[in-house]
NUBAVEX-133890 format. One record per residue: x, y, z of N, C-alpha, C, CB in turn. Coordinates in pm, whole numbers, plus 50000, padded with zeros to 5 digits. Atoms other than C-alpha are relative to their C-alpha. Glycine has a CB too. Example, Ala and Ser with C-alpha at 12.3 -4.5 7.8 and 13.67 -1.06 7.14 Angstrom:
2
500894988150000512304955050780500905012050000499015000350125
499184988149994513674989450714499235010950073500415004649858
//
This chain:
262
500014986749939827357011568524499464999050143499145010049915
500365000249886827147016968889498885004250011500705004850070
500804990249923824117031569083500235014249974500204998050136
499054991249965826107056869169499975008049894501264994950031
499334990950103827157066968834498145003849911501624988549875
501195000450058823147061468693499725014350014498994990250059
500864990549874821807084368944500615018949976500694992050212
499494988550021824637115968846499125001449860501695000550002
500204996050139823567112068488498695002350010500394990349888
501504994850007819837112168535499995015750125498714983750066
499854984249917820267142368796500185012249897501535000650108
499564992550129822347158568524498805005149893500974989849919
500724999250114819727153668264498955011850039499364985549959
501064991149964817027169268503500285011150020499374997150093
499104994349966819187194768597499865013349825501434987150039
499794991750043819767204168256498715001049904501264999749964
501424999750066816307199968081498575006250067499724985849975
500904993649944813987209168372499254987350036499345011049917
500805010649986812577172668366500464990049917498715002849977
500025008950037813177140268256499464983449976500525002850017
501245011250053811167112268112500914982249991499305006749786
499965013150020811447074668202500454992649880498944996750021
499765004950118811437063167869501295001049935499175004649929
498434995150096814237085167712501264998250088500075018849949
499105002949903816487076768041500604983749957499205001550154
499645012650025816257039267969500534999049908499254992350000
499304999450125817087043867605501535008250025498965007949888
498524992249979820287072267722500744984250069499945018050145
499275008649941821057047767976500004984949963499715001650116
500165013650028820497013267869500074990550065500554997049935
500325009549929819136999468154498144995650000500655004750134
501655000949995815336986568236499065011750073499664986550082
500984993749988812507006668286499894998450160498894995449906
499885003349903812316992968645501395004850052499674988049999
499314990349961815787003168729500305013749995500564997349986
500024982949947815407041868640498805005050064500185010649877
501544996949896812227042568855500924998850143498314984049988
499654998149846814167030969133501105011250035500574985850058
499284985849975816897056269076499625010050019500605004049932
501004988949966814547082369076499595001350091499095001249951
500774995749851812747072169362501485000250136498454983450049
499224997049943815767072169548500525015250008500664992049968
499434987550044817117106569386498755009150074500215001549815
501024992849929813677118769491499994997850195498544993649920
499904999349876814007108269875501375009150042499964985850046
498954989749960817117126769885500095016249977501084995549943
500654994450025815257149069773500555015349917499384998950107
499614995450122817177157169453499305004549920500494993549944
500674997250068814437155269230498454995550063500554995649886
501535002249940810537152069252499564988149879498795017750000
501135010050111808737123369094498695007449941499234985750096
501515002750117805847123368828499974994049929499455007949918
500755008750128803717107468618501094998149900498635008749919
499205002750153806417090768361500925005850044499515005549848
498744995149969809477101468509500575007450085500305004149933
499934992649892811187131068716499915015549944501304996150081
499654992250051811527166968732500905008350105498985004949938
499174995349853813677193568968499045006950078501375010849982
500934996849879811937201369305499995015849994500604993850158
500534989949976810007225969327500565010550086499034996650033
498844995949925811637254469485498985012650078501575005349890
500814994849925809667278769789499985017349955500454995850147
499784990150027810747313569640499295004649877501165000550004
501484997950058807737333969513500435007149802498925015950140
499424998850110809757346469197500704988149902500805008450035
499225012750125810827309269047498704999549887500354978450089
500594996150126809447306868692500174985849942500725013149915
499895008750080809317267868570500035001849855499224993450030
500484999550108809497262468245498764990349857501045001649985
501095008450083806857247568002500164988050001499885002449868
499485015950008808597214667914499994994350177501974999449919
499625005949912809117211468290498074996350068501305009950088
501285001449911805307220968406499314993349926499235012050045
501015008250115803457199968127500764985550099500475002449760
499555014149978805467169368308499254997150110501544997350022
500435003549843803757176468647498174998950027500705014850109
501995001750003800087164468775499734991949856498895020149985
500465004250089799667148068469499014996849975500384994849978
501385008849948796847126768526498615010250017500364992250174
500924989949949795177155068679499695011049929500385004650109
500514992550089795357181768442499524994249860500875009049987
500955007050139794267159268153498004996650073501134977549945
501594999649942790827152968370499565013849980499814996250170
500824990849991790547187368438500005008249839500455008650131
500414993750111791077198068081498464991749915501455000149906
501835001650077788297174067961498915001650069499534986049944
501104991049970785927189368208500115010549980499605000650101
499804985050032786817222568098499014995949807502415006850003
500135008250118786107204867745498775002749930500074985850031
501304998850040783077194367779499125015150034499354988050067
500514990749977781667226267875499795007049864500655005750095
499894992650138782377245667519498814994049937501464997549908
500655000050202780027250567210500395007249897498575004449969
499114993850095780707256266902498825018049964500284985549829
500264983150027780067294966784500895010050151497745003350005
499044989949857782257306167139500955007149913501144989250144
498675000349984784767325067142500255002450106500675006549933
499555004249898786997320567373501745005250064499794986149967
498884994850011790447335567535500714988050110499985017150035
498835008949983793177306367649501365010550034500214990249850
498674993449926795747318867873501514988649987499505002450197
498855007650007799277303167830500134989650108501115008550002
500525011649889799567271268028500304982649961498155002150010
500395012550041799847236768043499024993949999500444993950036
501535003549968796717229068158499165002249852499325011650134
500234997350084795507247067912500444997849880499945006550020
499165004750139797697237367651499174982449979502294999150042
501055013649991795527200567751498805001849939499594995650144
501924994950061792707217167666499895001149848499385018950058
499834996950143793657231467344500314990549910500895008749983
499585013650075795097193367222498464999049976500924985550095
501785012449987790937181667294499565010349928498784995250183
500284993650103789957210567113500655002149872499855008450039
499115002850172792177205966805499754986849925501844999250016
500685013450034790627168566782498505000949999500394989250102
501304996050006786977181066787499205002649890499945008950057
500414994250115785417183666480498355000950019500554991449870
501384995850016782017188666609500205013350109498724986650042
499794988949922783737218866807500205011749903501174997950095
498974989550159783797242866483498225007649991500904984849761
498614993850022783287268666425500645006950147499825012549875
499764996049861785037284866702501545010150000500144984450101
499234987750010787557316166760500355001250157499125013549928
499505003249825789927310667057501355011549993500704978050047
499184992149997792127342567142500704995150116499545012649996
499145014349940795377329067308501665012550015500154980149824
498794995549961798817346767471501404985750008499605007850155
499435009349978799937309867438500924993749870499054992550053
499855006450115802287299767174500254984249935500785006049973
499575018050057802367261767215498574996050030501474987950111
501705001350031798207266967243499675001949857499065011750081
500354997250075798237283066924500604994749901499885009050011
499775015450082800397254466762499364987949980500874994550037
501335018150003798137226566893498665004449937499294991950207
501134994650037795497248666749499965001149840499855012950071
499444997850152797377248766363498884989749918501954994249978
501005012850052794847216866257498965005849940499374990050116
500865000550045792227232066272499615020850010499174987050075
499954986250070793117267666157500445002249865500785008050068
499515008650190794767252165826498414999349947500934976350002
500995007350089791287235865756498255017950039499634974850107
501134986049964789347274165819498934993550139498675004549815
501305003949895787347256666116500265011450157500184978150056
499384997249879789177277366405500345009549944500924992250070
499864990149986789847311166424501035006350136498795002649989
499095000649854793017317566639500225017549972501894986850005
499834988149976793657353966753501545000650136498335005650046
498785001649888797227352366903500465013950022501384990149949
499204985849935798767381967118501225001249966500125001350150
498425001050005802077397367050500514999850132500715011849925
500095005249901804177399867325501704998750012499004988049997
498455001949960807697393767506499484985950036500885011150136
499925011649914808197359267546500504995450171500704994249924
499605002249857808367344367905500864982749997498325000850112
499275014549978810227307067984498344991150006501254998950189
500725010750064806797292867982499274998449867499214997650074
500484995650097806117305367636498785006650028499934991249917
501604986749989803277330367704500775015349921499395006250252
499574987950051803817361667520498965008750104499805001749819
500594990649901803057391567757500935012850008499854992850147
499494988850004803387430067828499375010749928501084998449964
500754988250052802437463767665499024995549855501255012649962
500765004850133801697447367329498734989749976501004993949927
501165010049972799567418867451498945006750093500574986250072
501274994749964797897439967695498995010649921500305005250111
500444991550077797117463867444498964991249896501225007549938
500615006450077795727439467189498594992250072501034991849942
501175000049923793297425367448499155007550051500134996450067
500894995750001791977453867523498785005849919500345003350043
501075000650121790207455067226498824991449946500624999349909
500775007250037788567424867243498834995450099500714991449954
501365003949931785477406467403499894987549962498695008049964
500095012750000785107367267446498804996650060501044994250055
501205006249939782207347867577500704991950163499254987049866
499305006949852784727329867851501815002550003499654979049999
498945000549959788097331867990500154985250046500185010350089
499405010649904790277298268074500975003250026500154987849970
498514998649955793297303568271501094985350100499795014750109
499235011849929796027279768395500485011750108501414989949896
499734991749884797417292468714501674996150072498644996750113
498615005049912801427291168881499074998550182501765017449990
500425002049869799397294169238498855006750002500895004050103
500714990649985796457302869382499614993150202498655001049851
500615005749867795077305269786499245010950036501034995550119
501374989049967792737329469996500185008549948499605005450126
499824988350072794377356269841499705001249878501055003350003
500314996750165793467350169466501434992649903499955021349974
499515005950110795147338069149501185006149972499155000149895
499114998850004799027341269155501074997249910499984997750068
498745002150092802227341568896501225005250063499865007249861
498624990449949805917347968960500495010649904501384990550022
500294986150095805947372068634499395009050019499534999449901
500544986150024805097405768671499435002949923500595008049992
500794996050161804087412668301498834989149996501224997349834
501165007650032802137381068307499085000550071500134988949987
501425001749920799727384968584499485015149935500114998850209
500794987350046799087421668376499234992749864501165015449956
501155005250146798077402968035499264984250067501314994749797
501245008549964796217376268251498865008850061500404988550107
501044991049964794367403268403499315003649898500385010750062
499984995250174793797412968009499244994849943501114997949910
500515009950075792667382867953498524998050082501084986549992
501874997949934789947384168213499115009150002499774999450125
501354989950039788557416268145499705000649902499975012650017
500814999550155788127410067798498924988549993501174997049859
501155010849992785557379567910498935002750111500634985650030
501415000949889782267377168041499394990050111498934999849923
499825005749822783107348568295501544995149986498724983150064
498235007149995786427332268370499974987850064501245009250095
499375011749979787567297568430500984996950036500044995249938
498265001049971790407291168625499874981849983500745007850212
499895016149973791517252068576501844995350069499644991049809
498935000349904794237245568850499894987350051499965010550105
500075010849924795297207668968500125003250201501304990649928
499484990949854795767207269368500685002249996500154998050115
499074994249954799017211569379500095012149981500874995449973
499774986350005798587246469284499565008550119499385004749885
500674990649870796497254269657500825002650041499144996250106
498984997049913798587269969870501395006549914500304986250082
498644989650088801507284869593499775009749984500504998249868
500394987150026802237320169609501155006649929499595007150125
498994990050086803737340069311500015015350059499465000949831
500104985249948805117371669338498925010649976501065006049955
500674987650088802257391569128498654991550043500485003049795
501505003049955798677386569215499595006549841499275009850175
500935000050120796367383068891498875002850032499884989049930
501004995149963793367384169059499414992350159499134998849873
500515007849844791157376869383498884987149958498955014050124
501185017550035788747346669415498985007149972499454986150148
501184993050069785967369469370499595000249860500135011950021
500194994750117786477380669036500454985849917500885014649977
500195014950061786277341168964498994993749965500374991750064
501915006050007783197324468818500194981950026498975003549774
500025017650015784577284568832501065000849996499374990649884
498365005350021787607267868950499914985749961501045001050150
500435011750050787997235168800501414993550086499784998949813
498675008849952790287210269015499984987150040500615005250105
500455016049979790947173569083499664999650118501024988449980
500395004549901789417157969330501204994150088499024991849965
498994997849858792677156969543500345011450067501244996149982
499754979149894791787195969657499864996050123498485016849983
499985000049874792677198369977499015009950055501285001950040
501434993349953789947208970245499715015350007499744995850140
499784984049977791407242470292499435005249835502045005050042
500515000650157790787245769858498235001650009500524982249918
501785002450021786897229569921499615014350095499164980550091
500664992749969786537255470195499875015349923500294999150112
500054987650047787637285770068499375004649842501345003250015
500474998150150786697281569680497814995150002501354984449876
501445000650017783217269869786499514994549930499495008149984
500725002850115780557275969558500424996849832499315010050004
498834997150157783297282969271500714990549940501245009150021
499155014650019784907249969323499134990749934500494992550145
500705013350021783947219269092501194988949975498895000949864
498875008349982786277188069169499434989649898500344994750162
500205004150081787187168268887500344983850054500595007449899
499335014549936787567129168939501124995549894498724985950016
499015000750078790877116068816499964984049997501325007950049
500185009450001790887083368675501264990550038499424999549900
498825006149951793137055868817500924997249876499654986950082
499125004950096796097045468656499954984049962501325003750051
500895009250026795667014468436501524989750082499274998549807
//
């Protein structure tokens, strides 16, 4: 198989999945691991697709209404949101409860808390439905207490809208964590409408909030504003925040270190 012809089919794939993974390319295609890296990085200078961690996905696109989808944003930062979910991590004790905003990030978080068995008991209210799957372990074995929102589904699986904001306002948590599509001087940003109302939902039903955002999220602006930096108690981000990030987040900012690749 040509170059040429590699390079359509992995396009294709990303194209029609949202992202595509190294591994399952070599196996489609049945070449080496080393040649769909270089197709990629080529596809990416032409600036077809974007590289990450373990494979590719489709470039990011500047228009404040695009809406990734889950499978695609769990592929990106990798590295980086697994750090910042186990400093989010360690922070928890058990008797919290706790409200988990839909997310990948968060969805990192919720894996390290589903492997925890000295994290119990614990009651994590959640608009996330692939949080409140990784959360099935240890809601089977009574240790976990999941409180999921109803809800219109969105493309990154978050359920959100009259029904989810309604159901949150009933409740009261000890902390808020939120994953974030963007955030910059202006505050904490989504390209969903409904969802920056049940993330707002999700922060007034807590008595501090946690945003955990890699850098690449400084500087992205969704269409819907969730909230301002103010009404933030801790941003959690890797230590590749850019300066504009350290200045403006301040006191609020704690940079996570990301460990090298082995």
């Amino acid at each position: 198989m040509l170059a040429t012809q590699r390079q359509e089919l992995i396009l294709a794939a990303v194209r029609e999945r949202g992202a595509a993974r190294v591994a399952d390319l070599v196996a489609e295609l049945g070449v080496s691991d080393m040649t769909v890296r270089r197709d990629i990085a080529e596809l990416a200078q032409a600036g077809l697709v974007r590289r990450v961690h373990g494979g590719a996905v489709a470039p990011e696109g500047t228009r404040a209404a695009d809406e990734p989808g889950f499978d695609v944003k769990v592929e990106q930062a990798g590295p980086q949101k697994a750090a910042i979910a186990a400093a989010a991590h360690a922070e928890l004790e058990p008797g919290q409860a706790l409200a988990l905003s839909a997310g990948s990030t968060t969805f990192r978080l919720a894996e390290l808390v589903a492997a925890d068995a000295a994290l119990r008991p614990l009651t994590v209210v959640t608009n996330g439905l692939r949080i409140a799957d990784a959360l099935h372990r240890g809601v089977r074995a009574g240790e976990i207490e999941v409180v999921l929102t109803g809800g219109v589904r969105t493309p990154s699986d978050a359920l959100v809208g009259p029904v989810a904001d309604a159901s949150l306002s009933r409740l009261r948590v000890d902390r808020a964590l939120l994953g974030v599509h963007g955030l910059d001087t202006a505050g904490l940003t989504t390209p969903n409408l409904a969802e920056a109302a049940t993330d707002r939902a999700l922060i007034a039903c807590a008595a501090a909030t946690t945003v955990l955002a890699d850098h690449t999220k400084w500087g992205v602006v969704g269409l819907a504003q969730i909230a301002s930096l103010d009404e933030v108690d801790l941003v959690l981000m890797d230590d590749g925040a850019p300066p504009e990030a350290r200045r403006h987040l301040a006191g609020r900012l704690r940079t996570v270190p990301v460990p090298a690749a082995p």
